[in-house]
C-alpha positions in Angstrom: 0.0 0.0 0.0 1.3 3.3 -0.6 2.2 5.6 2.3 -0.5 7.9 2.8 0.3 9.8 6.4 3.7 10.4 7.2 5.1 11.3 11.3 7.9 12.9 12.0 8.9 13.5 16.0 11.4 16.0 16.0 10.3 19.7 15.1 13.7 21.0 15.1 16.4 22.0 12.2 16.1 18.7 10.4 12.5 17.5 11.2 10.4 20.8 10.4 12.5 21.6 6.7 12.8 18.1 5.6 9.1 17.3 6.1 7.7 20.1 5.0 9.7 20.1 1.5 8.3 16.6 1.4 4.5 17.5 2.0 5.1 20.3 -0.6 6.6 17.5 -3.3 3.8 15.0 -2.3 0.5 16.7 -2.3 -1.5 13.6 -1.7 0.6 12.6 1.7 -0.3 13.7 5.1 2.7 14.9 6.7 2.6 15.5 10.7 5.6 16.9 12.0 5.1 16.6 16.2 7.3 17.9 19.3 7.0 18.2 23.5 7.4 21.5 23.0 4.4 23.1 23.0 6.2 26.7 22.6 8.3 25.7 19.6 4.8 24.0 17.9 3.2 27.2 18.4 6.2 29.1 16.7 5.5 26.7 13.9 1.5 27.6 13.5 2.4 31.3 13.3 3.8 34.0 11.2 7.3 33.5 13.2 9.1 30.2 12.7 11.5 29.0 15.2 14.5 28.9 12.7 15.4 30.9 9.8 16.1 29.3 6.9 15.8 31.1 3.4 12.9 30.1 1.1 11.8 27.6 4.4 8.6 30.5 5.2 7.0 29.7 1.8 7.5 26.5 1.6 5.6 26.3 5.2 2.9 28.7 4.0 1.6 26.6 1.0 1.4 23.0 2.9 0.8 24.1 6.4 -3.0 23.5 7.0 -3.3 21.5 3.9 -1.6 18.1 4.3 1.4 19.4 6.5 0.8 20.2 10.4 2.3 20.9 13.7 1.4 19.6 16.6 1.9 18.1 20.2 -0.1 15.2 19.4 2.6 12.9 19.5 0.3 9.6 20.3 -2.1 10.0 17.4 0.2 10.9 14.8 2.2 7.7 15.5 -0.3 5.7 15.4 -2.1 7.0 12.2 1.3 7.2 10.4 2.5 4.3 8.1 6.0 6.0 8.1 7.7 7.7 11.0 11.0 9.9 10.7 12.7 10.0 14.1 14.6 13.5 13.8 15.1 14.4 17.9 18.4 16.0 19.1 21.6 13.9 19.6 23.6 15.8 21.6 27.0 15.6 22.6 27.3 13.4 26.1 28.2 16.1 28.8 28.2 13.6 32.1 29.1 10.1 32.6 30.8 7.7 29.6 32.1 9.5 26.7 31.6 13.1 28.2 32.3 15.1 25.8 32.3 12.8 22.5 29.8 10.0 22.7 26.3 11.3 21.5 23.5 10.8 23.7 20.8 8.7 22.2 18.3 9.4 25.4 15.9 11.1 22.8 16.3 8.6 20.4 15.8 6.4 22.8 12.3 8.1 24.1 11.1 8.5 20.8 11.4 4.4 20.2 9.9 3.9 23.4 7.3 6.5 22.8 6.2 4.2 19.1 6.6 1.3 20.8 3.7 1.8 23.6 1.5 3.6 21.2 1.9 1.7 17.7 -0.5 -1.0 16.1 0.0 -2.5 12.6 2.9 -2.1 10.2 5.6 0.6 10.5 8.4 1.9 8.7 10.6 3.9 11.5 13.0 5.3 9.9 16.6 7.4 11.8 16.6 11.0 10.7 19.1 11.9 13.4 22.4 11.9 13.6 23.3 8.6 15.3 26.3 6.7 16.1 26.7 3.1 14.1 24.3 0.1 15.3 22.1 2.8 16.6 19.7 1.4 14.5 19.9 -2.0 16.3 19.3 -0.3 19.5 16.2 1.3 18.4 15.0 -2.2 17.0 15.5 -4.2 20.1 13.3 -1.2 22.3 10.5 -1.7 19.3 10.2 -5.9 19.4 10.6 -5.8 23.3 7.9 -3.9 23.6 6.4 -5.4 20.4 2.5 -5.7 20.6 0.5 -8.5 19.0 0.1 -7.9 15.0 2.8 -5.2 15.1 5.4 -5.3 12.8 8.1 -3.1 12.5 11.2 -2.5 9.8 14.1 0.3 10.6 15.9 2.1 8.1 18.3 5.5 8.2 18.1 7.9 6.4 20.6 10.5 6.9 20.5 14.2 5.9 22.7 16.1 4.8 21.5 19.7 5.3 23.9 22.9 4.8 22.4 25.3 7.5 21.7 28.2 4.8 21.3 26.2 1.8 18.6 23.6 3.4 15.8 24.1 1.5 17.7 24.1 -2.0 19.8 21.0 -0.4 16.3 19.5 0.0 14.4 20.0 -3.3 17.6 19.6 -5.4 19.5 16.3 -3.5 22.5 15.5 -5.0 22.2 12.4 -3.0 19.5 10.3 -1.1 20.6 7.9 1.0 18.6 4.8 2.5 19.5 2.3 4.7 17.8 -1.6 5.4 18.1 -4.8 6.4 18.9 -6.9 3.2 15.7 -9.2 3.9 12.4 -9.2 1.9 11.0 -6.8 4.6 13.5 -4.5 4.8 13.7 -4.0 1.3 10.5 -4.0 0.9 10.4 -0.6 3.5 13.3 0.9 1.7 11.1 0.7 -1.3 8.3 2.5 0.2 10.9 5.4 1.0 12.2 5.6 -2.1 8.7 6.4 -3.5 8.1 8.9 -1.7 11.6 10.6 -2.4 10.9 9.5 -5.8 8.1 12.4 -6.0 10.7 15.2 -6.9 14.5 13.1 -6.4 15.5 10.9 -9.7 15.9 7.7 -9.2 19.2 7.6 -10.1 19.9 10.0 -7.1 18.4 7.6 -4.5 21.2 5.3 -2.9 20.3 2.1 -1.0 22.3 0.3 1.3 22.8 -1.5 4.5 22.2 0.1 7.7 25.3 0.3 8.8 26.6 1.8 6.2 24.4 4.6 5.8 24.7 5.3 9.3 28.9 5.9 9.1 28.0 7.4 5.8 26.5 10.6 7.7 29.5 11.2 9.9 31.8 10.6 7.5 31.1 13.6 5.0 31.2 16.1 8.1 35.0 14.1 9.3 36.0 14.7 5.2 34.2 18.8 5.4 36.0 19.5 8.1 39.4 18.1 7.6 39.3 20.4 4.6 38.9 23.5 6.7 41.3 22.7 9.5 43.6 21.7 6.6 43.6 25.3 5.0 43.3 26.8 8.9 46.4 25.0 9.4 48.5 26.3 6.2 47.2 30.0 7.5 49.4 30.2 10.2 52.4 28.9 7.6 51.5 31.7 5.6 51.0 34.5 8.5 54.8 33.5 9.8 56.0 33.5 5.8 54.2 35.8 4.0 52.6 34.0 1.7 48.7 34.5 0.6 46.3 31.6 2.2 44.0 32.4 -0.1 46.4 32.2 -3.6 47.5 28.9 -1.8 43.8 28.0 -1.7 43.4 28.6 -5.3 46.3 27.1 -6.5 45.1 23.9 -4.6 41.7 23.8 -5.4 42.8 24.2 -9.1 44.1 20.6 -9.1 40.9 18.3 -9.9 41.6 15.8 -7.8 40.7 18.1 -5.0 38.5 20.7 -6.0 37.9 24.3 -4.7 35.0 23.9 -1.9 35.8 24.3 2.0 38.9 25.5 1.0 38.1 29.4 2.4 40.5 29.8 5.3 38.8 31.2 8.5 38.6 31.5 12.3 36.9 28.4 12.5 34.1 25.7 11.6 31.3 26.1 14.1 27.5 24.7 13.9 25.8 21.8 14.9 26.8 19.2 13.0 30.7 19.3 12.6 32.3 18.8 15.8 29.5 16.7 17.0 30.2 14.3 14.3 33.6 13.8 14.6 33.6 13.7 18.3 31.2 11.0 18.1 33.4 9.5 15.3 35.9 9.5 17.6 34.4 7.6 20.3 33.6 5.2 18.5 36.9 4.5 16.9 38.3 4.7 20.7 35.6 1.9 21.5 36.6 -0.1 18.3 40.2 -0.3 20.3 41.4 1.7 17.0 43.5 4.3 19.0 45.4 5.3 15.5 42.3 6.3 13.8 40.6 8.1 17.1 44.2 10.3 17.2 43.6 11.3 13.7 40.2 12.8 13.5 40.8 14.2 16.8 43.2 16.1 15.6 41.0 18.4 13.0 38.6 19.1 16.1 42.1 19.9 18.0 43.1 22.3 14.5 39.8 24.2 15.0 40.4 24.6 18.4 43.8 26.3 17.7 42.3 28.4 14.9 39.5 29.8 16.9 42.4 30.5 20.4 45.1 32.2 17.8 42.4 34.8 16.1 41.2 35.8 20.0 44.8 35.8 21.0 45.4 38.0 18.0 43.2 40.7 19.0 44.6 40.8 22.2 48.2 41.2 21.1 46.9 43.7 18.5 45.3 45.6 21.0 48.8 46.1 23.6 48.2 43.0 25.0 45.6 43.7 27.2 41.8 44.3 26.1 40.7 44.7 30.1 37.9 47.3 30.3 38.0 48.1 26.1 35.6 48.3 24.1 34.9 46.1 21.0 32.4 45.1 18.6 31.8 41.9 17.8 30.2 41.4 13.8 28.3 38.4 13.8 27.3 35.5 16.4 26.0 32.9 14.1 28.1 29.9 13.1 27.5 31.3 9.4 25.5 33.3 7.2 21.8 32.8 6.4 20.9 31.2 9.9 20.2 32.1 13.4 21.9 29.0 14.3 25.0 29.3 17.0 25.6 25.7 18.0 29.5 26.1 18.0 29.9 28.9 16.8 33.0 30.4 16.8 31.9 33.8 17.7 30.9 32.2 21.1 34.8 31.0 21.4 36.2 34.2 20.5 33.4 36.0 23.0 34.1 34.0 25.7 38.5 34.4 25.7 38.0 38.7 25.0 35.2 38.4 28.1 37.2 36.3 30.2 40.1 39.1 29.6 38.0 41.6 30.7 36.8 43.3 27.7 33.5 44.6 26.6 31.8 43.3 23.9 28.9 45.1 21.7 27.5 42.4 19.4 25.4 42.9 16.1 23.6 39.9 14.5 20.7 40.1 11.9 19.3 37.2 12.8 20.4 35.7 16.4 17.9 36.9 18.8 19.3 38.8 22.2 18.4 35.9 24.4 20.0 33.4 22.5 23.3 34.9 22.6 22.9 36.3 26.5 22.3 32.6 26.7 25.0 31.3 25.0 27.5 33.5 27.3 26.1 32.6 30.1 25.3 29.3 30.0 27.1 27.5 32.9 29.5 25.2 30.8 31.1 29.3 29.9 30.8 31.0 33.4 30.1 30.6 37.1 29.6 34.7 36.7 26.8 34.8 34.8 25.6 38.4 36.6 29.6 40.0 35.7 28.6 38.5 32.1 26.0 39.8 31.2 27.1 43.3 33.0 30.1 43.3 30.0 27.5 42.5 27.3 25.4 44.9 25.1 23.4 43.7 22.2 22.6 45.8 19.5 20.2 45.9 17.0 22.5 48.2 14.3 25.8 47.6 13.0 26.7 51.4 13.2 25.8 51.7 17.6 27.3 48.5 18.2 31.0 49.8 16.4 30.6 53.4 18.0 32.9 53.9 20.5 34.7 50.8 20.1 38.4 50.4 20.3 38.3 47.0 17.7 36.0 45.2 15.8 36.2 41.1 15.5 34.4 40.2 12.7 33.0 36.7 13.1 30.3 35.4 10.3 30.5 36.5 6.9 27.2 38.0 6.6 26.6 39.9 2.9 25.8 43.3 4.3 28.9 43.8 6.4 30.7 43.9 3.0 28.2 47.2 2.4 28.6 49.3 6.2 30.0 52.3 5.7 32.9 51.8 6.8 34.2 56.1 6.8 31.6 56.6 9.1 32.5 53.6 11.7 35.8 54.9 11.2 35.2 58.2 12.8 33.4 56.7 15.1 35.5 54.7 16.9 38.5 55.0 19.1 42.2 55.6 17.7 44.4 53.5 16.5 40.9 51.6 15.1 41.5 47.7 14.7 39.5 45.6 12.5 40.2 42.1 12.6 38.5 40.0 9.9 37.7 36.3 10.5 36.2 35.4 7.5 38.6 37.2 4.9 35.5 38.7 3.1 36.0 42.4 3.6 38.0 45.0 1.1 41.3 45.4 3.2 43.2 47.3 1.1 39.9 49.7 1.2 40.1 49.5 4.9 43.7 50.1 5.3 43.6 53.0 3.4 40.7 54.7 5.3 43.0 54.6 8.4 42.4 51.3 9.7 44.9 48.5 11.1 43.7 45.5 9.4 44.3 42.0 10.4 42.9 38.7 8.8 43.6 35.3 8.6 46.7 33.6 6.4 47.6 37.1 4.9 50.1 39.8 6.5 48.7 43.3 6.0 50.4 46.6 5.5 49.9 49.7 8.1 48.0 52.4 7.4 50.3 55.3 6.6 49.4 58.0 8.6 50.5 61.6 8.0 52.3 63.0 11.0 51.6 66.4 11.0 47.7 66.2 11.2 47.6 62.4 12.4 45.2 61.6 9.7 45.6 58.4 6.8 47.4 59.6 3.5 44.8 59.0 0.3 47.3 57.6 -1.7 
């Protein structure tokens, strides 16, 4: 029978794109996208979603009400559902066995328990989230445990591979969908079932079957491959900052050969977001549990890379700034862990934030779409400070690019948002304190430009010249 109502528990950064780009592409399936959270299902019934995504708000405003809701009904959408998408949060362990590495598959874990009690009939359950290998086995022993009479279930994964950003277009335009079964009549019998419905708007020849197993190491290992690019570069930044030479000539050069290619090759102060540093921490742990100590050394040396990238761009500004920042002033461009989300899992703005605060500085941030709370939160959550009052008392959040650099003695700039390449930058010039700093994180600005208006310009892999300032009236030569 073909699937006619779809489930998906989970309304968060995976769950509420993915399934409503699917009830958009299949018209004549109910899709039911359900959470605990009864503030974040209400966000998702209004005019205000809970995350930004571009393009996500009119894909939510031609299915929702149609054959794509939102709700806390958790019990009856399982039970009315022929396929269910598991898509809950696997965070990073922070207590107990493999704090700090292992993910931890409590939600995952409720969410199987949660199908189990409620379920009759067939199901498809298929892993959305990110998940260790064999999670899938742990999932299927909780569901025929608890197994009830005529129930009958078959587990598949599914990974995504969403680009915070880019989701939506990663969604309707896939360069790869991957499934994973059991290879028994069954199982691929319920791979077929997902197929078809990818096969509403994804070719055929896009759609990747395999076993479980596989497709489950095949989610963390494009994130272990994405990343060791970008430490890779991060690391031959530093070469070029003590030589001379141009990271991002080096970066062309390289991704001019086509064995390797040109993408994540953009040196910066760091990979942030949800997804990276997860992955390979978990990848990780499971090498360490494997007894593959060799392999475990390896990977954790990109997360070690980034680590060094984000603590040499904060030390920077310090040095920059006479080696002390205590009690200045300085504006921090950008919170989010990239441009076109809201999205600061990670981020390296919150790493960079968090050495300036801890020297005493104060920071004025500027995001266009990370809401005050969420960074307030971020900075004082208790994993960054037992202070949380002296925080928040060295924090201002503004709402406009031009009041957060007034006054300032530097400016860190942190995600490579479009309209920071358009500020005026004369006018924050005058503005702020002198000598004025700009230290640029994601190499997007005009430095030369900069440099010229009487800034002192530093970014990463590339040595900058001073401003040349005219000593009788202290102001930059336009030459």
């Amino acid at each position: 029978m073909p699937i006619k109502k779809i489930c998906c528990i989970g309304a968060g950064y995976v769950g509420g794109p993915s399934c409503s780009v699917m009830a958009m592409k299949c018209p004549d399936i109910t899709v039911t996208v359900v959470d605990k959270s009864r503030e974040r299902i209400a966000q998702w019934n209004s005019e205000k979603l809970p995350i930004y995504e571009p393009g996500l708000d009119a894909v939510v405003r031609e299915c929702r009400g149609r054959n794509l809701f939102f709700s806390t009904d958790i019990e009856t959408a399982i039970r009315e559902a022929e396929l269910i998408f598991i898509s809950v949060n696997t965070p990073t362990k922070t207590f107990g066995m493999g704090k700090g590495r292992a993910a931890d598959l409590k939600y995952v874990e409720g969410a199987a328990r949660m199908i189990a009690s409620v379920a009759a009939g067939d199901k498809i359950v298929v892993e959305k989230s990110t998940v260790p290998v064999r999670a899938a086995e742990s999932v299927l022993k909780i569901l025929r445990a608890n197994n009830k009479p005529g129930a009958c279930y078959q587990i598949l994964s599914n990974p995504e591979f969403l680009a915070e950003g880019t989701a939506i277009d990663d969604l309707l335009n896939a360069d790869r969908v991957l499934i994973g079964g059991e290879d028994t009549p069954e199982g691929q019998a319920a791979i077929h079932e997902l197929s078809w419905v990818y096969e509403h708007w994804i070719p055929r020849s896009r759609i990747v079957t395999m076993n479980t197993w596989s497709s489950e190491l095949s989610k963390l290992a494009p994130n272990a491959f994405l990343a060791q690019r970008i430490s890779s570069i991060n690391s031959l930044s530093a070469v070029c900052e003590a030589t001379g030479a141009d990271v991002s000539e080096v970066a062309k050069a390289v991704g001019l050969d086509s064995r390797i290619g040109s993408k994540f090759l953009q040196a910066s102060v760091g990979f942030g977001g949800s997804c990276f540093q997860k992955d390979i921490l978990n990848l990780v742990y499971i090498c360490e549990c494997l007894n593959l100590p060799e392999v475990a050394a390896y990977w954790q040396q990109v997360i070690d890379m980034n680590e060094y990238q984000m603590t040499r761009f904060s030390e920077k500004v310090i040095q920059s700034l006479f080696n002390t920042v205590t009690g200045k002033q300085i504006a921090l461009l950008g919170f989010a862990f990239k441009k076109n989300t809201g999205d600061t899992r990670e981020s390296p703005a919150i790493h960079v934030a968090k050495t300036l605060l801890d020297e005493g500085a104060r920071l004025h941030i500027y995001d266009p779409k990370v809401d005050s709370s969420q960074i307030m939160h971020d900075l004082t959550h208790p994993m960054m400070t037992d202070q949380p009052e002296n925080v928040k008392n060295l924090i201002e959040i503004h709402s406009d690019p031009y009041t957060a650099t007034n006054g300032v003695h530097a400016i860190a700039l942190c995600t490579e948002w479009d309209e920071f390449l358009n500020l005026d930058y004369g006018k924050i010039y005058e503005g702020m304190m002198k000598p004025a700093y700009v230290f640029d994180g994601r190499k997007i600005l005009d430095h030369k430009k900069l440099i010229k208006i009487g800034f002192h310009v530093q970014t990463i892999g590339k040595r900058l010249q001073r401003p040349l300032v005219n000593r009788l009236w202290g102001s930059p030569n336009q030459v």
